[in-house]
PDBQT receptor file of N, H, CA, C and O in Angstrom, charges set to zero:
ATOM      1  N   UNK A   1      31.482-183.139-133.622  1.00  0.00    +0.000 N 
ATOM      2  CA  UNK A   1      30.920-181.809-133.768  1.00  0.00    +0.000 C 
ATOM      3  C   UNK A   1      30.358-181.305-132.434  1.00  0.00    +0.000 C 
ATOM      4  O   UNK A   1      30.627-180.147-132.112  1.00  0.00    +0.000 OA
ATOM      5  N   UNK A   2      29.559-182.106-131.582  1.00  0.00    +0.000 N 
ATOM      6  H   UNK A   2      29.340-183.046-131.843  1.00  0.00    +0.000 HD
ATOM      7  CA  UNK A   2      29.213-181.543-130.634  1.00  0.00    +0.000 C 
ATOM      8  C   UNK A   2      30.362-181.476-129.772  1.00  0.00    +0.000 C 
ATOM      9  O   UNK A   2      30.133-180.553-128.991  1.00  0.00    +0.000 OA
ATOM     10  N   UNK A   3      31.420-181.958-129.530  1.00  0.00    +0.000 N 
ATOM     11  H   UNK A   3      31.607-182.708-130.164  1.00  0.00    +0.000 HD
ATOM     12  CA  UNK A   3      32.158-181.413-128.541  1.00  0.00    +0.000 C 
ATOM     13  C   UNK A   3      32.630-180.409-128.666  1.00  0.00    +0.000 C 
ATOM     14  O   UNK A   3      32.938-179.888-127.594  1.00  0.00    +0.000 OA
ATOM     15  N   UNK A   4      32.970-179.542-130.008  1.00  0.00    +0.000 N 
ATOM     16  H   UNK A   4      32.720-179.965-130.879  1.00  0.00    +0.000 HD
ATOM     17  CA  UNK A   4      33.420-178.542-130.670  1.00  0.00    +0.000 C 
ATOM     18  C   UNK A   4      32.597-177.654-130.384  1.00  0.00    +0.000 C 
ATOM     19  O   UNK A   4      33.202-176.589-130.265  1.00  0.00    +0.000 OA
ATOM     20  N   UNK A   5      30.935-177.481-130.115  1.00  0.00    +0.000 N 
ATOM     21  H   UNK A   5      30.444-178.346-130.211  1.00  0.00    +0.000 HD
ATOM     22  CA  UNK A   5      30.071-176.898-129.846  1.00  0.00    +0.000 C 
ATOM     23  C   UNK A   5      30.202-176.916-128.283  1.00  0.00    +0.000 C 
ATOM     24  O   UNK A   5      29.478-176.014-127.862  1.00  0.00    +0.000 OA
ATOM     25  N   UNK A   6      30.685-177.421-127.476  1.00  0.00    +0.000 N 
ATOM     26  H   UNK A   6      31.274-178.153-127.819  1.00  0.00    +0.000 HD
ATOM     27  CA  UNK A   6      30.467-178.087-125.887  1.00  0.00    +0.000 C 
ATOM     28  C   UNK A   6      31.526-176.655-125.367  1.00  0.00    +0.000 C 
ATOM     29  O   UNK A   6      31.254-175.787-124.538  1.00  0.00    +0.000 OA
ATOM     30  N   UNK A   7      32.965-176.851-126.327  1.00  0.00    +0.000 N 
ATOM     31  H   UNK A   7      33.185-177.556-127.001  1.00  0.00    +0.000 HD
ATOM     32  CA  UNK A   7      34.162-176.198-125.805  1.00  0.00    +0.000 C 
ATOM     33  C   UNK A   7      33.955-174.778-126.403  1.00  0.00    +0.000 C 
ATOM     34  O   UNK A   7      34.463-173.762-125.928  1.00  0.00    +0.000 OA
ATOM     35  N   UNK A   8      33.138-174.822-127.517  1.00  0.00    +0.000 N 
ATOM     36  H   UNK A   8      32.726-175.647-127.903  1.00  0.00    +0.000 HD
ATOM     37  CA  UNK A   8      33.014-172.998-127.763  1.00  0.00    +0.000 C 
ATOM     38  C   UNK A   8      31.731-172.362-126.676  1.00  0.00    +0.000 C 
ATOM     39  O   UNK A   8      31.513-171.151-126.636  1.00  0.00    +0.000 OA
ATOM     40  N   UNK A   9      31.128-173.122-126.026  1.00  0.00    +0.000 N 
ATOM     41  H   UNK A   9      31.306-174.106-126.059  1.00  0.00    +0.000 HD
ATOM     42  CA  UNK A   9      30.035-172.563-125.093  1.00  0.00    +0.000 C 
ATOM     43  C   UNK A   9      30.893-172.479-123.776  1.00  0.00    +0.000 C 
ATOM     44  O   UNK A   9      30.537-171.625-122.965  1.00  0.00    +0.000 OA
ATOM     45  N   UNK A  10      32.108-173.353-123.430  1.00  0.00    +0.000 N 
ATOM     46  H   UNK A  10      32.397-174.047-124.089  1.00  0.00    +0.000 HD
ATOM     47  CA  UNK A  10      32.648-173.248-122.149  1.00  0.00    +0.000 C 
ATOM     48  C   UNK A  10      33.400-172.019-122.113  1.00  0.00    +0.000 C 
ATOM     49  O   UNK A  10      33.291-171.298-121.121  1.00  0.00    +0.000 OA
ATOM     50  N   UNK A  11      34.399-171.580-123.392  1.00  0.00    +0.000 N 
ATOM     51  H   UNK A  11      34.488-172.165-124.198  1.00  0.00    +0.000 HD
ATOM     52  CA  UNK A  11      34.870-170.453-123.844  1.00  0.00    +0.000 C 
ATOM     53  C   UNK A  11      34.476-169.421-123.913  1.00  0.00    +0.000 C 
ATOM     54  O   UNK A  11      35.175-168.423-123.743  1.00  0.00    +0.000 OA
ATOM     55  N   UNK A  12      32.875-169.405-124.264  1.00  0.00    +0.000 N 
ATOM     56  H   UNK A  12      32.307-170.216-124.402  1.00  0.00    +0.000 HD
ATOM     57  CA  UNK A  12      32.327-168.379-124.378  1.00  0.00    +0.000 C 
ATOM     58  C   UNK A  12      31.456-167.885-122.751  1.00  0.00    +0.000 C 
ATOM     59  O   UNK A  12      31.094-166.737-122.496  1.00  0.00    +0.000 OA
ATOM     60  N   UNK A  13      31.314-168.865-122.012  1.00  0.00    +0.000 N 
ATOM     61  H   UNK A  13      31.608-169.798-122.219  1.00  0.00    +0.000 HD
ATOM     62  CA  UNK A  13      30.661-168.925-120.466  1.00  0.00    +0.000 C 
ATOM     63  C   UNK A  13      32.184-168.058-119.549  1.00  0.00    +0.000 C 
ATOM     64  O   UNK A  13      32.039-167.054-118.852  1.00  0.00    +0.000 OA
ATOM     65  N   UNK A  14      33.409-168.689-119.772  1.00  0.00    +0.000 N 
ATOM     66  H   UNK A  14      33.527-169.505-120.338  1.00  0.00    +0.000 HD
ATOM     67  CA  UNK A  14      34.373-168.003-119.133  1.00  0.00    +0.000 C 
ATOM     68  C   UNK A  14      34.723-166.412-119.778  1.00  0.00    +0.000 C 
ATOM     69  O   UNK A  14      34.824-165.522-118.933  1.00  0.00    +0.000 OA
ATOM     70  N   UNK A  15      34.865-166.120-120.886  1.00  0.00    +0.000 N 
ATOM     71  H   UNK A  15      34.783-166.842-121.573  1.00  0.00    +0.000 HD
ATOM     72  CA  UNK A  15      34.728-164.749-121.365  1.00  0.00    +0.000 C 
ATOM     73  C   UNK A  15      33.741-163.982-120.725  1.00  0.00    +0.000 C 
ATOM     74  O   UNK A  15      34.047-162.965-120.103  1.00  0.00    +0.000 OA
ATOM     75  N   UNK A  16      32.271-164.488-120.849  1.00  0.00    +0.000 N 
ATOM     76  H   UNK A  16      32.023-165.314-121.355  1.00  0.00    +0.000 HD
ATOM     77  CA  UNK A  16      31.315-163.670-120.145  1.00  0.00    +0.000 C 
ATOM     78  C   UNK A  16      31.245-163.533-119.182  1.00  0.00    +0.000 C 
ATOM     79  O   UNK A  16      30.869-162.434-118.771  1.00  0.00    +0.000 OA
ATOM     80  N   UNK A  17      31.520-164.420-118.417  1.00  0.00    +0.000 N 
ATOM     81  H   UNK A  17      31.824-165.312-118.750  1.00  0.00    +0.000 HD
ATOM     82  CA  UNK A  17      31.943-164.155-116.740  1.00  0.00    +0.000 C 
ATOM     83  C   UNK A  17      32.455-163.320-116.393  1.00  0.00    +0.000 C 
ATOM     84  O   UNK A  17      31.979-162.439-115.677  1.00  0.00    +0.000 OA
ATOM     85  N   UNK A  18      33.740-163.395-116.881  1.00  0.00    +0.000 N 
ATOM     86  H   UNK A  18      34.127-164.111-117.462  1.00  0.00    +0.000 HD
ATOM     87  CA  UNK A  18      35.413-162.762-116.646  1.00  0.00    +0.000 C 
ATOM     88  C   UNK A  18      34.798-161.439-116.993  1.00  0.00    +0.000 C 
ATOM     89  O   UNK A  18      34.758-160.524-116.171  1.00  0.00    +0.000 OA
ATOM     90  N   UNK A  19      34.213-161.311-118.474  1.00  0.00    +0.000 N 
ATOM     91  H   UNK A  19      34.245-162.054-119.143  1.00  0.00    +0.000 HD
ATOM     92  CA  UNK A  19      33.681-159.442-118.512  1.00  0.00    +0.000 C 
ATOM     93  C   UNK A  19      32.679-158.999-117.692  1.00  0.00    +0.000 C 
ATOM     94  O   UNK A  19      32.771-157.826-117.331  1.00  0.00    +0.000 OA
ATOM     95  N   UNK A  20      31.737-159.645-117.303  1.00  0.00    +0.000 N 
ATOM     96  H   UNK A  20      31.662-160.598-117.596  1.00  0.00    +0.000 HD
ATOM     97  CA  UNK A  20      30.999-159.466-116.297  1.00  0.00    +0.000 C 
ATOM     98  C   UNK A  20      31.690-159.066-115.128  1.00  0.00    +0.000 C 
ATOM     99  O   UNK A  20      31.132-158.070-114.668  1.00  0.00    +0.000 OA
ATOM    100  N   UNK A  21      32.493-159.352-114.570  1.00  0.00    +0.000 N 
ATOM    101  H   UNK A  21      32.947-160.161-114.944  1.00  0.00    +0.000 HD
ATOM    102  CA  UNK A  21      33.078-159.174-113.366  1.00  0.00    +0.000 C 
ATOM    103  C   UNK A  21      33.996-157.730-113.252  1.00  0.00    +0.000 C 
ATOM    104  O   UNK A  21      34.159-156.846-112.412  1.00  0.00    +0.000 OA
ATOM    105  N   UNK A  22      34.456-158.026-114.528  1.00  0.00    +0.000 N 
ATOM    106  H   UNK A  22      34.323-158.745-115.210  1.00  0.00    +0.000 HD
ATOM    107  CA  UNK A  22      35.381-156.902-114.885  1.00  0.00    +0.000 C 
ATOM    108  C   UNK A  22      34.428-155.366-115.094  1.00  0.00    +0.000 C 
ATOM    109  O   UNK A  22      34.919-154.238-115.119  1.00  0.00    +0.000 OA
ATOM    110  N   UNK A  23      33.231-155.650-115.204  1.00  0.00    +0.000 N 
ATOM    111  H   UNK A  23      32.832-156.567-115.183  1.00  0.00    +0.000 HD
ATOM    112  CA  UNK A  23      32.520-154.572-115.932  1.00  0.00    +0.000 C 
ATOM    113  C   UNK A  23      31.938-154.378-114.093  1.00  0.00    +0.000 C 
ATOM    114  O   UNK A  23      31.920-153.226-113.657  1.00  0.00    +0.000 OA
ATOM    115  N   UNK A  24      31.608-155.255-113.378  1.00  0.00    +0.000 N 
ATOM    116  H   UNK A  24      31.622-156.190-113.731  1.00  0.00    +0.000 HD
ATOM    117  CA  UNK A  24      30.913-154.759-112.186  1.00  0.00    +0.000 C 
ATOM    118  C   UNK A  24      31.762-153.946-111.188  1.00  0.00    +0.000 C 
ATOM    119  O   UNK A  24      31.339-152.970-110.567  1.00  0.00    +0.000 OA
ATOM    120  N   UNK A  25      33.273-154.566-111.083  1.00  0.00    +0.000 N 
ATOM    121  H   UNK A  25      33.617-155.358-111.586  1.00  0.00    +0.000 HD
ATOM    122  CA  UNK A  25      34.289-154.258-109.935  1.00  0.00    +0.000 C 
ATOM    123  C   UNK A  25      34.943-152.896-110.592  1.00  0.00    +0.000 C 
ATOM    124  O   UNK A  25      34.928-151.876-109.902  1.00  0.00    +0.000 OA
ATOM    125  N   UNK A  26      35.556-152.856-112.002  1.00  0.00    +0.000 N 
ATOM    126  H   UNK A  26      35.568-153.684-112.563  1.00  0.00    +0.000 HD
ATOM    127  CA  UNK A  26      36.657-152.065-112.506  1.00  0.00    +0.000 C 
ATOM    128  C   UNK A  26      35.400-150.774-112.720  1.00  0.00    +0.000 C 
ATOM    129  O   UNK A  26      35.227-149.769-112.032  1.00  0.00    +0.000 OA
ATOM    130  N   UNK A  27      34.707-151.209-113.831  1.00  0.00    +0.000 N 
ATOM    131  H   UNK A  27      34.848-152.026-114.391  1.00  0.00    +0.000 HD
ATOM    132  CA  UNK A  27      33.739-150.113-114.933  1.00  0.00    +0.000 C 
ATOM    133  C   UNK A  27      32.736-149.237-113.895  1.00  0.00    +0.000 C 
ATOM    134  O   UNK A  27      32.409-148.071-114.117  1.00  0.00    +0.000 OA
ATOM    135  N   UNK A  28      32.272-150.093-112.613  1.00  0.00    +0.000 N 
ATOM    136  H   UNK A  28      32.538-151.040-112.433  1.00  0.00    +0.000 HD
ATOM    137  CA  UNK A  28      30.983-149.953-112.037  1.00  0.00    +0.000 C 
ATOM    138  C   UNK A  28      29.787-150.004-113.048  1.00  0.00    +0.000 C 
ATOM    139  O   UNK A  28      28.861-149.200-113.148  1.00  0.00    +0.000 OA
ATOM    140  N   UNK A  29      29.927-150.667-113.471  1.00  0.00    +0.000 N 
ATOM    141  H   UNK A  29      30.680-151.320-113.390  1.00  0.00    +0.000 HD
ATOM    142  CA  UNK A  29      28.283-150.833-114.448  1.00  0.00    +0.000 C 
ATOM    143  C   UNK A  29      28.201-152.007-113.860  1.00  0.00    +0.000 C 
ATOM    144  O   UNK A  29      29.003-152.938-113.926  1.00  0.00    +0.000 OA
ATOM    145  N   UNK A  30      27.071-151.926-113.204  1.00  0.00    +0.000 N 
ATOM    146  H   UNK A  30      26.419-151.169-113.150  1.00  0.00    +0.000 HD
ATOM    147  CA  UNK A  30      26.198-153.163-112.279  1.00  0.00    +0.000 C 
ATOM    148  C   UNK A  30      25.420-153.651-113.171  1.00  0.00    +0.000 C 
ATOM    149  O   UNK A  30      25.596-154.867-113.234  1.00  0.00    +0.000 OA
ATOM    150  N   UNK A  31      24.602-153.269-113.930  1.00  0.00    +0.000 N 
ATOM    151  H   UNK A  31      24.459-152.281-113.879  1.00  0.00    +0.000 HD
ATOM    152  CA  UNK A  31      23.460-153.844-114.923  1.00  0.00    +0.000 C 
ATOM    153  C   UNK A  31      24.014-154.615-115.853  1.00  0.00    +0.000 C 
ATOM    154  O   UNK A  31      23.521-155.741-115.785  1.00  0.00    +0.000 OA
ATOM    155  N   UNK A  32      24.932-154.511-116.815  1.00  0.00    +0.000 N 
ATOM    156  H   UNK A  32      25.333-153.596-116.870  1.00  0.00    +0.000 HD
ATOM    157  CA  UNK A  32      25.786-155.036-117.710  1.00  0.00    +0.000 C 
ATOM    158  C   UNK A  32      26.533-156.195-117.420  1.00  0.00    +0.000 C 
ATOM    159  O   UNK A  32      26.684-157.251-118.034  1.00  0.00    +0.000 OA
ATOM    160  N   UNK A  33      27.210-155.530-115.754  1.00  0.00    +0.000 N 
ATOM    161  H   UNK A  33      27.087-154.672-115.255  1.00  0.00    +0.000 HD
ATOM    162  CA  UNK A  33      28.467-156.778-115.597  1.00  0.00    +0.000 C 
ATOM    163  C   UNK A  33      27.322-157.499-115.322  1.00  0.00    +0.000 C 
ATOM    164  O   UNK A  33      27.504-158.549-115.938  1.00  0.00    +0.000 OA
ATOM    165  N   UNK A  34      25.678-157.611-114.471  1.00  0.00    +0.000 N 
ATOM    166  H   UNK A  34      25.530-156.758-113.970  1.00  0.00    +0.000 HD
ATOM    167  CA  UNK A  34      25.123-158.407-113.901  1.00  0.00    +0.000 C 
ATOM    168  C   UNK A  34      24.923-159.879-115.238  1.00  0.00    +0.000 C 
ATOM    169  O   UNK A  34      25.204-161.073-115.334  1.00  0.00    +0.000 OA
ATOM    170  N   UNK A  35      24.317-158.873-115.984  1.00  0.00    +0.000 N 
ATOM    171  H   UNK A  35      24.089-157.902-115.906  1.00  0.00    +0.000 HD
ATOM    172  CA  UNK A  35      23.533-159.675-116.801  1.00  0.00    +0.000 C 
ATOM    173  C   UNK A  35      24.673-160.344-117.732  1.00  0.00    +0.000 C 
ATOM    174  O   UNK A  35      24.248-161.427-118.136  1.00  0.00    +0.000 OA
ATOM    175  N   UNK A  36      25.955-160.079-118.204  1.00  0.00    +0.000 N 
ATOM    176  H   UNK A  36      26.300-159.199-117.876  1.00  0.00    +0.000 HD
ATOM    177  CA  UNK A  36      26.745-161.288-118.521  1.00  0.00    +0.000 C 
ATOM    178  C   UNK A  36      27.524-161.748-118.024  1.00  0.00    +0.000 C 
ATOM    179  O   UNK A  36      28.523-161.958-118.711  1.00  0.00    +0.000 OA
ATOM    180  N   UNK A  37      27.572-162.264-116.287  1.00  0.00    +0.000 N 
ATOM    181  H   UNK A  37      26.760-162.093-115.729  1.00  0.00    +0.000 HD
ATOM    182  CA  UNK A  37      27.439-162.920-115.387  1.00  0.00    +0.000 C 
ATOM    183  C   UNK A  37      26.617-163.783-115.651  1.00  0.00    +0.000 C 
ATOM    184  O   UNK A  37      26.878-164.869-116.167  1.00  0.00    +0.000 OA
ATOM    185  N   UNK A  38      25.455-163.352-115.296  1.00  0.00    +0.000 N 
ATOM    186  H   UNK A  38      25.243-162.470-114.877  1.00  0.00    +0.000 HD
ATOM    187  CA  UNK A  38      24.398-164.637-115.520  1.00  0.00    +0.000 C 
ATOM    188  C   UNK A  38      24.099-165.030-117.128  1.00  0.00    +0.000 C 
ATOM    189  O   UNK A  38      23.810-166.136-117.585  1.00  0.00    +0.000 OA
ATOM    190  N   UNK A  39      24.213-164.160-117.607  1.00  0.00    +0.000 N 
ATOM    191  H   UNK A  39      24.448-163.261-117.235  1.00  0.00    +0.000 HD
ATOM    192  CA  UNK A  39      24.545-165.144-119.319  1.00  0.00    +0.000 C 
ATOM    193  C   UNK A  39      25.695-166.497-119.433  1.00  0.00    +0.000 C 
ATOM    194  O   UNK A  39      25.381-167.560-119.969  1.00  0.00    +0.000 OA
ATOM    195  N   UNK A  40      26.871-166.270-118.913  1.00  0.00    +0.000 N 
ATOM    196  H   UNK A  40      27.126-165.407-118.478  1.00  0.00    +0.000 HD
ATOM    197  CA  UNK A  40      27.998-166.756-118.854  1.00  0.00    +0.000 C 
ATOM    198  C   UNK A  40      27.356-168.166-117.853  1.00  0.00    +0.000 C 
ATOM    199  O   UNK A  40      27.658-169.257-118.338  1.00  0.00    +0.000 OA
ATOM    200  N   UNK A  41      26.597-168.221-116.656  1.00  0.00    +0.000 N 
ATOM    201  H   UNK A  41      26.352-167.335-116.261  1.00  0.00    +0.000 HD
ATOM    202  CA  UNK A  41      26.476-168.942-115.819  1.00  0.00    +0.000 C 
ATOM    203  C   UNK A  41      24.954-169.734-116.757  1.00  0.00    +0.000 C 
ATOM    204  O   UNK A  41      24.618-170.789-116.218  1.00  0.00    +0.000 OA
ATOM    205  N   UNK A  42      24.270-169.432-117.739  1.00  0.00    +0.000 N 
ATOM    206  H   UNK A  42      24.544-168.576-118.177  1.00  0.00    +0.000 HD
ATOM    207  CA  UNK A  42      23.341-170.424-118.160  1.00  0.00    +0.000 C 
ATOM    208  C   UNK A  42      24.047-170.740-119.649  1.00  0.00    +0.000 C 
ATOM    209  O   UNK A  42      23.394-171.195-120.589  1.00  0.00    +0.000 OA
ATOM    210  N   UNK A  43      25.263-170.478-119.712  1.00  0.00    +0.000 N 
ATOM    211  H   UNK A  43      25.793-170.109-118.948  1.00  0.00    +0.000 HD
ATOM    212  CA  UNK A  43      25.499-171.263-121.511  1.00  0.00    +0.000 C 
ATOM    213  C   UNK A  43      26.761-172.372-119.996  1.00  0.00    +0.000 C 
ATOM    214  O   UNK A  43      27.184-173.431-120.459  1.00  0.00    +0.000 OA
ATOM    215  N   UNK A  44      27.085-172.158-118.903  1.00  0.00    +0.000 N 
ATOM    216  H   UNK A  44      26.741-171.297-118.528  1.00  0.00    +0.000 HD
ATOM    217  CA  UNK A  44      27.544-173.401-118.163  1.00  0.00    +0.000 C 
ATOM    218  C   UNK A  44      26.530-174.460-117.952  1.00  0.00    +0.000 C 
ATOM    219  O   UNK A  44      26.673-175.615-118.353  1.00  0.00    +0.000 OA
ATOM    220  N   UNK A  45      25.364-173.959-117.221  1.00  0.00    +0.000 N 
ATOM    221  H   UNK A  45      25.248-173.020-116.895  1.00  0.00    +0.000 HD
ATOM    222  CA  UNK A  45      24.338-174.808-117.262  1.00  0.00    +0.000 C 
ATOM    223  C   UNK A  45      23.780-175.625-118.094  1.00  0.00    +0.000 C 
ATOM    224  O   UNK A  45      23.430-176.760-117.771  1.00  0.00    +0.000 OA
ATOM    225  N   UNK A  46      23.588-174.955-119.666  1.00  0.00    +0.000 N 
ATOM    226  H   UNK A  46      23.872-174.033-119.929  1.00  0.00    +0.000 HD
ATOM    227  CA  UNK A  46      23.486-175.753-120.666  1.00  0.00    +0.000 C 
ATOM    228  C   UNK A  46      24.486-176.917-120.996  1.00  0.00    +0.000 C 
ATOM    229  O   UNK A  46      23.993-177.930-121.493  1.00  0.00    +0.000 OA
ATOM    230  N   UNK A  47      25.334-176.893-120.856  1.00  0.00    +0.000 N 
ATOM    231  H   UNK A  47      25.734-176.070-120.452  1.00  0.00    +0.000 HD
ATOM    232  CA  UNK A  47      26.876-177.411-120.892  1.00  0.00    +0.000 C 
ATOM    233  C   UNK A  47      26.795-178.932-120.155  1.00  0.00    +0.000 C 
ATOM    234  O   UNK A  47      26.868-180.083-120.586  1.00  0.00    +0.000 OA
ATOM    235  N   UNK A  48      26.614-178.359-118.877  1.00  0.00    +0.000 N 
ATOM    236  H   UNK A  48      26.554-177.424-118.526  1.00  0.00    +0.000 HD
ATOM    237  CA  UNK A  48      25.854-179.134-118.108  1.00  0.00    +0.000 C 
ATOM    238  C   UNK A  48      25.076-180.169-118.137  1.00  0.00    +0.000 C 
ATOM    239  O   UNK A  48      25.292-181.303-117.710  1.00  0.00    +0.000 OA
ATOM    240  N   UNK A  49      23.962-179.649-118.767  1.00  0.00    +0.000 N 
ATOM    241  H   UNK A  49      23.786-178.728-119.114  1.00  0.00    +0.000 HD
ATOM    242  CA  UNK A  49      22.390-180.668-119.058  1.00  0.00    +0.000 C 
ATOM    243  C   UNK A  49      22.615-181.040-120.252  1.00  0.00    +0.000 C 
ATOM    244  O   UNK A  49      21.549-181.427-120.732  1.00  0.00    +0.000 OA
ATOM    245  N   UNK A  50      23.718-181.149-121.214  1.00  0.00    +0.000 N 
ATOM    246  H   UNK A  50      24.584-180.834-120.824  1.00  0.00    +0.000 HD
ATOM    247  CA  UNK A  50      24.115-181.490-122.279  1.00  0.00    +0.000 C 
ATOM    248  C   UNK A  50      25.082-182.533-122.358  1.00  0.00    +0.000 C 
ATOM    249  O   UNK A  50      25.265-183.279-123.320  1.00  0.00    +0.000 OA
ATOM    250  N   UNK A  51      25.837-182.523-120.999  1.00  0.00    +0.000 N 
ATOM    251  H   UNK A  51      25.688-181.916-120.218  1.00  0.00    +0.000 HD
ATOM    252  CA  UNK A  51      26.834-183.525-121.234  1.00  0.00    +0.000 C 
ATOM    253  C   UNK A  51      26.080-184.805-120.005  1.00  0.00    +0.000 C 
ATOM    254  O   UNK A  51      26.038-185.997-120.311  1.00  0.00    +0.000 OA
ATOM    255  N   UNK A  52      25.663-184.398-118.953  1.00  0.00    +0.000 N 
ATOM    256  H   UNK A  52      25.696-183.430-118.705  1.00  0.00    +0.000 HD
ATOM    257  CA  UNK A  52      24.878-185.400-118.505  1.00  0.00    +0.000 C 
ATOM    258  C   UNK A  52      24.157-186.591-119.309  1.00  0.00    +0.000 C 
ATOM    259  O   UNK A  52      23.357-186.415-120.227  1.00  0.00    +0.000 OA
ATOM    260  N   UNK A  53      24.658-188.066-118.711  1.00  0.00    +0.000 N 
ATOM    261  H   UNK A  53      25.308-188.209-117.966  1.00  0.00    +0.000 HD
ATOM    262  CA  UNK A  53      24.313-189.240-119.195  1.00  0.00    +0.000 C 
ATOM    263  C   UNK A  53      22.558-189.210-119.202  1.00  0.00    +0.000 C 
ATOM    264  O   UNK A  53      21.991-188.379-118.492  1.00  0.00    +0.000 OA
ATOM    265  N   UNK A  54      21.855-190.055-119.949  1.00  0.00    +0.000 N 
ATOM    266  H   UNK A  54      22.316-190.729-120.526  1.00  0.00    +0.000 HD
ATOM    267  CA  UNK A  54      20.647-189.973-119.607  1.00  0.00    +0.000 C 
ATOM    268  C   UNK A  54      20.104-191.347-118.941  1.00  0.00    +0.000 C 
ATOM    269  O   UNK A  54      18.916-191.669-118.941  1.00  0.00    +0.000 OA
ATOM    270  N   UNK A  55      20.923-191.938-118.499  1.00  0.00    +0.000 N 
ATOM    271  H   UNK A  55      21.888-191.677-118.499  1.00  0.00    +0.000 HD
ATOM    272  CA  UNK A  55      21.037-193.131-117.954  1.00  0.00    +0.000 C 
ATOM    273  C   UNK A  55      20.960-193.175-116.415  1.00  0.00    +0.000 C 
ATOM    274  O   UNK A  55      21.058-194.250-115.822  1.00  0.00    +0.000 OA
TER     275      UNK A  55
C-alpha cells in the first residue's frame, strides 16, 4: 500500500510541476505557476523523507 501511495505522490509532484511551468512560461500567471511548482517540489520532498532508511 505504501508504495502505491509513494507512486501517486511522484505522479502527482510531476503533474504539478509540469503545470506550474506551463502556467508561468505559456499562461504568464506567475503566482499560480509559482505556487504549484513549489507544491509539486514538497509532495517530492515528502517522497523523499519517506523512503529514506532510518538506519
Amino acid at each position: 500500500m505504501t508504495g502505491t501511495i509513494m507512486s501517486i505522490l511522484m505522479l502527482a509532484g510531476v503533474l504539478l510541476t509540469g503545470a506550474g511551468l506551463y502556467a508561468v512560461i505559456r499562461r504568464r500567471d506567475r503566482k499560480r505557476g509559482t505556487l504549484m511548482i513549489l507544491a509539486g517540489l514538497v509532495m517530492f520532498g515528502n517522497v523523499a523523507i519517506a523512503t529514506v532508511p532510518i538506519h
